[in-house]
N, C-alpha and C positions, 0 to 999 in steps of 0.2 A: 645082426651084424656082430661078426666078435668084440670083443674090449681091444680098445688101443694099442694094450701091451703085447696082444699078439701081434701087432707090425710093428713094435720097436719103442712106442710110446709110454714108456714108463712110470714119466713125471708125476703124470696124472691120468682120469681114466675118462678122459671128456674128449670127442669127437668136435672137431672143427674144420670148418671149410677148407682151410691151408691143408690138414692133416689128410682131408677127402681127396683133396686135388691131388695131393703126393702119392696117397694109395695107387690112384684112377692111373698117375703115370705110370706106376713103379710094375703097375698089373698090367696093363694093358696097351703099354706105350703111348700114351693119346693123350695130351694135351689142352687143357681144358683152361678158359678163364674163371674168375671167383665167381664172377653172377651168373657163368657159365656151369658151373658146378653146384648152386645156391640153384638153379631154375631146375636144374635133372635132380636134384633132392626132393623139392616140392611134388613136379613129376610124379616120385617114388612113393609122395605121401609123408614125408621127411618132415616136421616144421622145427622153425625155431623154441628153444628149448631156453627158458629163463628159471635160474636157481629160484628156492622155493622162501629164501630169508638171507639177508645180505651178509655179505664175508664180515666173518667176526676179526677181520684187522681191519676194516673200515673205521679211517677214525673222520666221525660227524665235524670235529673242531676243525682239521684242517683242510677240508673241503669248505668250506664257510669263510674262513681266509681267506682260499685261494680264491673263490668267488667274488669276495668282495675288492680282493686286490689285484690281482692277477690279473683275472677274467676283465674288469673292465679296463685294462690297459691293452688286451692284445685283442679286443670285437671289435666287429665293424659297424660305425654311426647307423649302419641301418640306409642310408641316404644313399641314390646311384648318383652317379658321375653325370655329368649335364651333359645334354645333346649335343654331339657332333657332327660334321659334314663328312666323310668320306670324300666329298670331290676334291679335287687340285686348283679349282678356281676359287677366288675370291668374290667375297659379296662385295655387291655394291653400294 
């Protein structure tokens, strides 16, 4: 498969699902969902592709914060909502 920059992608030279799906339209007219385009990659032999050592602007301190403050202000207890009735009648 060419590099990215050959269809217009410049920024960077990484293939991603959005970037597939836009190809798939731009070529062929046809209309694809993500998991849609994620299942005809595999298909193809395609897999996911994870960097080999983490981005050097990663910063360890503020991800650590954000964890310990953040994160536990916007999850969810973990606990579901208690049983309810669907029906329109009352119990007795």
């Amino acid at each position: 498969m060419p590099a990215p920059a050959a269809h217009g992608w410049t920024d960077d030279q990484v293939w991603t699902v959005a970037r597939v799906r836009t190809l798939i339209g731009r070529e062929f007219h046809i209309s694809y969902s993500f998991s849609g385009v994620t299942r005809l990659l595999q298909r193809m032999g395609y897999s996911l592709q994870m960097p080999a050592r983490p981005a050097a602007e990663r910063d360890e301190d503020a991800i650590t914060a954000w964890r310990t403050a953040t994160w536990q202000e916007v999850k969810t207890s973990g606990r579901r909502p208690a049983r309810s009735s669907a029906s329109r009648m009352n119990s007795a």
